[in-house]
Every structure is written in C-alpha cells, then in structure tokens.
N, C-alpha and C positions, 0 to 999 in steps of 0.2 A: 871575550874579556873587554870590558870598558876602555877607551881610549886613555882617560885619564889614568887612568891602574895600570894601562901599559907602560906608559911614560914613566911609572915611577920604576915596574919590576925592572924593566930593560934599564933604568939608571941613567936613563937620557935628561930628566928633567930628575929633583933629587925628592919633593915632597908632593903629594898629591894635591894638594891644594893650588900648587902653585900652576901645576898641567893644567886641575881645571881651568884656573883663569885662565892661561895660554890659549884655551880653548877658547872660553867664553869672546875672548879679546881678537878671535879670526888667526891668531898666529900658528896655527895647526888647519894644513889641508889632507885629504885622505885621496887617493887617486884625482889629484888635482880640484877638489870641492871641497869648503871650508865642512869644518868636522866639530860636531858637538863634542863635550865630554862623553857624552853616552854612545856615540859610533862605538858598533862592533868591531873590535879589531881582526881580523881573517889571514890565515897564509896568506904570500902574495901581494898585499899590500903597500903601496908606497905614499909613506905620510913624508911631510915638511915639516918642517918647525922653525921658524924664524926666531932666531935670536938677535935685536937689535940689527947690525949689517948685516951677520951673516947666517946663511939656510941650511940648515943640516938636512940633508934628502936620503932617506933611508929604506930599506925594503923588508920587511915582517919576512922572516924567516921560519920564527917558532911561536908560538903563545903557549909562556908555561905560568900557571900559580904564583910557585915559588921556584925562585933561581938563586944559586947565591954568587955573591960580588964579581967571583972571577970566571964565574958564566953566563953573563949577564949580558956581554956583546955578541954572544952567539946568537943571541934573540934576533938580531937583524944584519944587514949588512948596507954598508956605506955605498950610496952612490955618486959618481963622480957626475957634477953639472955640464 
C-alpha cells in the first residue's frame, strides 16, 4: 500500500492529500530515510512523521484496505523515543 493511503487508512494523518504533502515536504521518514508518497508500506516498518515540535514514531503492524474508525490503531503501534 502507498505510504500516503496509509496515513489516511491508519487515521494518523486525516485526508490524503494532506499525507502527500507531509511527504513531499520530508516530514515522513520510513526506516530512518525520507519516504515519497509512493514508498511501499511493508510489516515491520517504522515511519515518523513530524508534526511541527513533536514526532509520532510508529511501527506498521498490519496493512489492511479498508479498516474501520475503531480499528484503525491496530494498524500500528506507538513507539516510545
């Protein structure tokens, strides 16, 4: 799955568009290396995302299609810095 489609299904970022740019803008790394929109997203995984101060660092647990709201955080899991 497209990095930018991830960020929407997991609910991390809220509209696709907006991930792309996050992307385009270097604010999304994928195992430590800046990440297009188009990075594969894979199990295993550990992307960033920079929000203004603070870094959300998360780990790709699942890549589903479609998830809905209140299964949405299973997609990954939070890591402490």
């Amino acid at each position: 799955m497209r990095l930018d489609k991830y960020l929407k299904v997991s609910r991390i970022i809220k509209r696709r568009t907006v991930a792309n740019e996050a992307c385009d803008d270097a604010h999304v790394t994928a195992n430590g290396r800046p990440a297009k929109a188009s990075y594969d997203v894979k199990v295993g995984d550990v992307l960033e995302i920079g929000f203004g101060q603070h870094t959300l660092r998360i780990r790709v647990k699942a890549v589903n299609e479609i998830v809905g709201k209140a299964d949405a955080s299973s997609l990954y899991e939070v890591i402490d810095n």
